[in-house]
Backbone as CSV, one residue per row, in Angstrom:
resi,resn,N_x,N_y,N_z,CA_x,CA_y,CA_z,C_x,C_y,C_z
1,UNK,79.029,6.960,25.400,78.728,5.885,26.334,78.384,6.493,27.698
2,UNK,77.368,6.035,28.025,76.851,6.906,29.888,77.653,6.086,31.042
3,UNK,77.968,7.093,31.246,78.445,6.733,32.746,77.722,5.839,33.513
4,UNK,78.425,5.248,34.839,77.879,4.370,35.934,76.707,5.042,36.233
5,UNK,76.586,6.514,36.822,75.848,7.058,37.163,74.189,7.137,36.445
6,UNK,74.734,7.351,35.032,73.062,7.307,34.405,72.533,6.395,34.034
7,UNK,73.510,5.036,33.802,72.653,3.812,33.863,71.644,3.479,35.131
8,UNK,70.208,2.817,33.840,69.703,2.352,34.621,70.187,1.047,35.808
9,UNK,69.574,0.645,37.238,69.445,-0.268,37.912,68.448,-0.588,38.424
10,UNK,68.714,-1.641,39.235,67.390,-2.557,40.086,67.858,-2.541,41.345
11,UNK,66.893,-2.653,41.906,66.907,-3.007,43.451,66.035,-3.609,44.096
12,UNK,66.098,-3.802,45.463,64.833,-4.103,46.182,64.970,-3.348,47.443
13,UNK,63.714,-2.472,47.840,63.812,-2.112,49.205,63.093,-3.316,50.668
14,UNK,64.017,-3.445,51.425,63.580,-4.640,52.468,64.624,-4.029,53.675
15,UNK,63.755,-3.474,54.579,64.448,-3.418,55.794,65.326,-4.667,56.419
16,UNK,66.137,-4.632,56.849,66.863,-5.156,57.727,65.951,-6.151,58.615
17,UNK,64.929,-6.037,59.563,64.134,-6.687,60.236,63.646,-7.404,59.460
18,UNK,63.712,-7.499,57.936,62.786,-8.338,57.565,63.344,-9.435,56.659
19,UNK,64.638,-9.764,57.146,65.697,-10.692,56.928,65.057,-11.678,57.952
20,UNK,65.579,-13.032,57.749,65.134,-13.941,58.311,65.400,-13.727,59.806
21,UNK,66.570,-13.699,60.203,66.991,-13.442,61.463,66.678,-11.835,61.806
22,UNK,66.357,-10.907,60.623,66.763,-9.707,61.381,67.362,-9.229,61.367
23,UNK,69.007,-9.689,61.528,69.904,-8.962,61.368,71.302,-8.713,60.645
24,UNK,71.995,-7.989,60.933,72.978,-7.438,59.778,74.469,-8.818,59.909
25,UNK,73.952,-9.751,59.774,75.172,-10.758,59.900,75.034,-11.887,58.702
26,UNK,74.946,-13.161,58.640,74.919,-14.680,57.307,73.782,-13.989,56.310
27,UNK,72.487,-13.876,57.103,71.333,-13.487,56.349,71.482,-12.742,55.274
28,UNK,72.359,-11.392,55.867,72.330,-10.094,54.986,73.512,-10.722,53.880
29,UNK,74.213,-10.918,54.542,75.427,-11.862,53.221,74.175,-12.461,52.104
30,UNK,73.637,-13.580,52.425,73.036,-14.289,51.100,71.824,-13.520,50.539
31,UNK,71.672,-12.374,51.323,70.407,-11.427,50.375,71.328,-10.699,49.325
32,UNK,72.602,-10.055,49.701,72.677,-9.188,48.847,73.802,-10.129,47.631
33,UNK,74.261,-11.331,47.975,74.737,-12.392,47.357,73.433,-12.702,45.967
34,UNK,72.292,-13.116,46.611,70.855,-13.086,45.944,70.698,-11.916,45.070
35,UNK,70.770,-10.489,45.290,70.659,-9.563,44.900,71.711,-9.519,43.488
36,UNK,73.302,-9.843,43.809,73.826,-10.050,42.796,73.875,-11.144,41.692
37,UNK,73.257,-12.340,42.099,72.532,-13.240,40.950,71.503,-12.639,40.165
38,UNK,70.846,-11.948,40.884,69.478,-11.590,39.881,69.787,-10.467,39.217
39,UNK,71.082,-9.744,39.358,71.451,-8.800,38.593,71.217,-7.307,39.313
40,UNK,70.391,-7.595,40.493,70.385,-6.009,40.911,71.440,-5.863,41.683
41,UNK,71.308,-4.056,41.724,72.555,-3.650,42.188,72.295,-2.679,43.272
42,UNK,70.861,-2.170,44.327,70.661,-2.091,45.162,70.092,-2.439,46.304
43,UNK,70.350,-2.496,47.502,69.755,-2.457,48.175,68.936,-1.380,49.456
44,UNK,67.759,-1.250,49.267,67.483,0.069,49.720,66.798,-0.386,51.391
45,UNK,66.973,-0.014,52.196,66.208,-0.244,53.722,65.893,0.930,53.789
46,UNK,64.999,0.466,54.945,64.465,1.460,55.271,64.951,2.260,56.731
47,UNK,64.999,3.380,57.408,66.300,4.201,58.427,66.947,3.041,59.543
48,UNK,67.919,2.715,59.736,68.104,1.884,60.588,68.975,2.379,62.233
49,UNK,68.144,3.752,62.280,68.635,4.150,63.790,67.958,3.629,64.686
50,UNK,68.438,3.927,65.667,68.149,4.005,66.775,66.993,4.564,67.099
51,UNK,65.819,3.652,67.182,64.407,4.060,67.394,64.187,4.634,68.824
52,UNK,62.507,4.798,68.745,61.980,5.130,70.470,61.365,4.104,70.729
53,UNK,60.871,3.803,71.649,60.156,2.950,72.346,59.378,2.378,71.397
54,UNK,58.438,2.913,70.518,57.631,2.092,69.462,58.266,1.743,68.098
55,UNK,59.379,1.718,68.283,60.428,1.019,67.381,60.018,1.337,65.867
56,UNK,58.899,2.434,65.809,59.320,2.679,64.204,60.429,3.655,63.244
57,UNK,61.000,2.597,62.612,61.992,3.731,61.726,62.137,4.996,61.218
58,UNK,60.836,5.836,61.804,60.757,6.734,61.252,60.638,8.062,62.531
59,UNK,60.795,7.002,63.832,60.671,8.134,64.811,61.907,7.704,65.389
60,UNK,63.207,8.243,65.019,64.901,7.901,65.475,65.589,9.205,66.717
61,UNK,65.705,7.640,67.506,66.850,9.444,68.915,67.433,9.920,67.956
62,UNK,68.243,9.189,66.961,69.332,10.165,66.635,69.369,9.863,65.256
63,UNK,69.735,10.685,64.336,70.387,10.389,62.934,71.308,9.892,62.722
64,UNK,72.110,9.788,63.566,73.323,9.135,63.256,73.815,7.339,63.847
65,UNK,73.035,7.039,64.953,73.144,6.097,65.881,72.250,5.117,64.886
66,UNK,72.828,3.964,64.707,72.713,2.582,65.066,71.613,1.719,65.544
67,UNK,70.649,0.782,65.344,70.111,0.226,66.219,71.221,-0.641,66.056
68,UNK,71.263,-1.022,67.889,71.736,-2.283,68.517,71.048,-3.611,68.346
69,UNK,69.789,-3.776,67.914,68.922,-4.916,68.025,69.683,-5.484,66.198
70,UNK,70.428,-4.835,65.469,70.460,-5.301,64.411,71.921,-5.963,64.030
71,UNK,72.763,-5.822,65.361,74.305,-6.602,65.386,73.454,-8.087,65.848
72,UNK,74.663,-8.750,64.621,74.185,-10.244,64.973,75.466,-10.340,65.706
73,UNK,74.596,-11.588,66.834,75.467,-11.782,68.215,76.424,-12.733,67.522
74,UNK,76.067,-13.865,66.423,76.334,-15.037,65.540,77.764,-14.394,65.407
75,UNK,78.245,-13.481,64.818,78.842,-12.743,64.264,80.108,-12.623,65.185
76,UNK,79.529,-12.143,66.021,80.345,-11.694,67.872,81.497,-12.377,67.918
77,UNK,80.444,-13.877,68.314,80.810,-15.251,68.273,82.125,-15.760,67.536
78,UNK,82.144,-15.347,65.893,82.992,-15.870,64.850,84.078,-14.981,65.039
79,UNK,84.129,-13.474,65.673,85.068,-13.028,66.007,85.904,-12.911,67.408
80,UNK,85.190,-14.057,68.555,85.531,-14.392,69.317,85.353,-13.472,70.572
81,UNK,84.484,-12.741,70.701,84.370,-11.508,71.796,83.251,-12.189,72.152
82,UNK,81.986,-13.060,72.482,81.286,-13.521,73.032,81.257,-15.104,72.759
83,UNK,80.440,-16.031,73.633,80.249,-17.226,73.289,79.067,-17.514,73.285
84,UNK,78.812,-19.342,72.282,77.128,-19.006,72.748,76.455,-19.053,73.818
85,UNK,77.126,-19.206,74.884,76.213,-19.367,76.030,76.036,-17.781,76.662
86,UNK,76.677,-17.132,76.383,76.720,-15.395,76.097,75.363,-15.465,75.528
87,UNK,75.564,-15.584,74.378,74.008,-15.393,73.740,72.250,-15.629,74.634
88,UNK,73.088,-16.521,74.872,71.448,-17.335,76.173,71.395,-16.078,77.183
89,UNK,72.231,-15.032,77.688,71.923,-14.318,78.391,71.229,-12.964,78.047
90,UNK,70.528,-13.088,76.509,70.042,-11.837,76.270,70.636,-10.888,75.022
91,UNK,70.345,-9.916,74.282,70.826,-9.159,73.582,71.390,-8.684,73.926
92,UNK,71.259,-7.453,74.690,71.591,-6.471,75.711,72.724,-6.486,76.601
93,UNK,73.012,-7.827,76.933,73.952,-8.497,78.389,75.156,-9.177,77.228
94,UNK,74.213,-9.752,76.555,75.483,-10.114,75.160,76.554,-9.826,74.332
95,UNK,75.943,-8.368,74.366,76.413,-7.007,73.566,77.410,-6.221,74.726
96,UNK,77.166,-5.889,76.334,77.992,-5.898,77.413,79.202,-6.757,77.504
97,UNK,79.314,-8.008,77.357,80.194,-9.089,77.635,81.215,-8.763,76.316
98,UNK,80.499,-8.783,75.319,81.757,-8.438,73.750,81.966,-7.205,74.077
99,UNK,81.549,-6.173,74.639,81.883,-4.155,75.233,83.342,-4.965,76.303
100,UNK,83.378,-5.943,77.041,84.413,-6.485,77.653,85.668,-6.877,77.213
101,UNK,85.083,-7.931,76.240,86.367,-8.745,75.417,87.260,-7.211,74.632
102,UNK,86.195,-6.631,74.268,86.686,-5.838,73.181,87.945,-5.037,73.949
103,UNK,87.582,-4.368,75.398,88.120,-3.570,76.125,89.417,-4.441,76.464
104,UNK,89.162,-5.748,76.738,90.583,-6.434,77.284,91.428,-6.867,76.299
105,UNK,91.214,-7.132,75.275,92.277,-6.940,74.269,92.661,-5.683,73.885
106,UNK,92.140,-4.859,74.350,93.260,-3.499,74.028,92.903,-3.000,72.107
107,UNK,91.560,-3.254,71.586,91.651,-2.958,70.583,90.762,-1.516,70.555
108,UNK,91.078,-0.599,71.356,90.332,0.797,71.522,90.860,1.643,70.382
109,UNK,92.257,1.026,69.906,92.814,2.738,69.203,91.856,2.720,68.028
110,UNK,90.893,1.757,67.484,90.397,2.099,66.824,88.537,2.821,67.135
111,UNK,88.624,2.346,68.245,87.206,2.762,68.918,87.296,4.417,69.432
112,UNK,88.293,4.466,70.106,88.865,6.388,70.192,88.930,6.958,68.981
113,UNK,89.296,6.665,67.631,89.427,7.301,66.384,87.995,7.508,66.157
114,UNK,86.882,6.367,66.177,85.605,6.708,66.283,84.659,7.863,67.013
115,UNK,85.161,7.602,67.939,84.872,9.147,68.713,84.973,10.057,68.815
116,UNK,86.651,10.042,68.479,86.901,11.273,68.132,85.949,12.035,66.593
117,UNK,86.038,11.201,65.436,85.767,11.504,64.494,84.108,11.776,64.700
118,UNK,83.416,11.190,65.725,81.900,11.602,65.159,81.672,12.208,66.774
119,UNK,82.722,13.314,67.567,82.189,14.135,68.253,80.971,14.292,68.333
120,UNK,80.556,15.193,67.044,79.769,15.833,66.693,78.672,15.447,67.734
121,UNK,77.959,14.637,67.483,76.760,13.923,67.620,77.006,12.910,68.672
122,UNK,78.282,12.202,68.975,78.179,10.673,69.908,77.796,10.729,71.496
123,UNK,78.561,12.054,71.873,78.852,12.429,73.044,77.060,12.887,73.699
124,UNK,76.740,13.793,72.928,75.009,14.114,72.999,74.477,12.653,73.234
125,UNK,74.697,12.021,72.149,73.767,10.659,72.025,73.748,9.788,73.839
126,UNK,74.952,9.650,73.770,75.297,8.785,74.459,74.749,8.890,76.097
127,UNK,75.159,10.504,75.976,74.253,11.428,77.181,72.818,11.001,77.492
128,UNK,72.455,11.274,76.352,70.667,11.084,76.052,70.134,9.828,76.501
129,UNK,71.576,8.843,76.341,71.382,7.449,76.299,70.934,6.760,77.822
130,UNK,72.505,7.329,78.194,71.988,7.462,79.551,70.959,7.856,80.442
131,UNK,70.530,9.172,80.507,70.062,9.560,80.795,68.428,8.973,80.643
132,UNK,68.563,9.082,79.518,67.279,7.697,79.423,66.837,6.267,80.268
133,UNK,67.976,5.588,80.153,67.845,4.503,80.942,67.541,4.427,82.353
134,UNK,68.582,6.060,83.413,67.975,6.414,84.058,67.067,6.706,84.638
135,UNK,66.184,7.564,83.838,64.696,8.247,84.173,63.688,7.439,83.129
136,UNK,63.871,6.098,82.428,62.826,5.893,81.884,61.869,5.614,83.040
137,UNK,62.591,4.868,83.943,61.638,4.212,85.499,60.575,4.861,86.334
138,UNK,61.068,6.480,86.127,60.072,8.009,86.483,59.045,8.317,86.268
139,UNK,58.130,8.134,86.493,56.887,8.588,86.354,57.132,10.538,85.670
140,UNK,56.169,10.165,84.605,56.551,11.908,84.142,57.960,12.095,83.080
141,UNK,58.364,11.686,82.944,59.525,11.807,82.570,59.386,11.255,81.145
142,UNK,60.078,11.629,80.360,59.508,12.176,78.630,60.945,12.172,77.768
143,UNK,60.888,11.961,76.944,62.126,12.703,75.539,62.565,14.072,76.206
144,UNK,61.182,14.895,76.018,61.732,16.552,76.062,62.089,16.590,77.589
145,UNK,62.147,16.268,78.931,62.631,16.252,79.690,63.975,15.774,79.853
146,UNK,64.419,14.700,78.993,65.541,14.157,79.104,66.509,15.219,77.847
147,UNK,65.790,15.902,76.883,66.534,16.642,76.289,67.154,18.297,76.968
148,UNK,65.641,18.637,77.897,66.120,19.535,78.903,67.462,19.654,79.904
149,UNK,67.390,18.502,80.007,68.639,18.022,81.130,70.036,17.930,80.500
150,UNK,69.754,17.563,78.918,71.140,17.374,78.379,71.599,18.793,78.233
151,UNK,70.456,20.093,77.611,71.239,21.079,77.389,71.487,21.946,78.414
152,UNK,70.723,21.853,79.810,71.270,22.175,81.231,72.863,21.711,81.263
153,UNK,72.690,20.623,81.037,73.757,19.957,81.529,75.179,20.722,80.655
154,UNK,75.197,20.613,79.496,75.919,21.449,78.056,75.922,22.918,78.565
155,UNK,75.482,23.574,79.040,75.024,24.754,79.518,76.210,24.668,80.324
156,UNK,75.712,24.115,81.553,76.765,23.804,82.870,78.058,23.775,81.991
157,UNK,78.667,22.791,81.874,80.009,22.335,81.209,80.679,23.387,80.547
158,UNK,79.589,24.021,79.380,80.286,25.036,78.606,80.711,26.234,79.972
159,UNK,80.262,26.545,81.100,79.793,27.460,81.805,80.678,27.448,83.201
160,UNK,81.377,25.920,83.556,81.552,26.051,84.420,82.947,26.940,85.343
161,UNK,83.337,27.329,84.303,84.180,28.192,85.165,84.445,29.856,84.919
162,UNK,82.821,29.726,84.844,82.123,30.934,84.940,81.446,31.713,86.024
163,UNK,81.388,32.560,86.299,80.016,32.596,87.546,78.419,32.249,86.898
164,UNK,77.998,32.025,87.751,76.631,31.607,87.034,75.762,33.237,87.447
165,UNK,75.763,34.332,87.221,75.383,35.233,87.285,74.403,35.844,86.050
């Protein structure tokens, strides 16, 4: 008898964006709900990081990061860290206000375990992140400039209580 593994399955590949709403909240529930009526058993998208400016999935800041455009705010809402009139103020400002709730209830010990655990990569990101938002406004100012600055910056840090000689 074959294993899970060598049986055949079905799937469908459908990015995330191309859910009714878009995003990863009710929608994605009754697709992959759908998915298990019809008997398949994957679902394949397509990369869902954190894009650049021309938002295709295939040009990502990071491998590991998240797009933000794909938390449903709906969602927020049902867990009580935003309201809808939160929502009327934007994605972006929406997603700030629940970064609030979240902070004033004191539910970090699980957000520090996160960090800690994906060092690796968050701390860079987040840098980049910044740093971005910063100098997108700059005339001249680029990816590889903002990546220059991060490993100056990494440079510095690793360095600083060094002489710089």
């Amino acid at each position: 008898m074959p294993d899970d593994q060598s049986k055949r399955k079905a799937g469908v590949l459908l990015h995330i964006s191309s859910l009714p709403s878009g995003k990863l909240g009710s929608d994605a529930y009754r697709f992959v709900d759908f998915l298990s009526v019809t008997g398949a058993s994957i679902w394949q998208t397509l990369p869902i990081n954190m894009p650049h400016a021309d938002n295709s999935p295939y040009q990502c800041i990071s491998a590991h990061a998240g797009n933000t455009a794909f938390i449903c705010l709906q969602a927020l809402v049902q867990q009580g860290l935003i309201t809808d009139s939160d929502i009327a103020l934007g994605h972006h400002q929406a997603l700030n206000v629940a970064h609030s709730h979240f902070v004033k209830e004191g539910a970090l010990d699980a957000f520090v375990a996160f960090c800690a655990e994906h060092q690796c990569w968050l701390e860079d990101y987040a840098l980049y992140s910044v740093l971005g938002r910063l100098f997108t406004l700059r005339p001249g100012v680029n990816g590889r400039t903002i990546i220059k600055i991060v490993i100056r910056m990494h440079w510095i840090s690793l360095h600083r209580n060094m002489p710089l000689l």
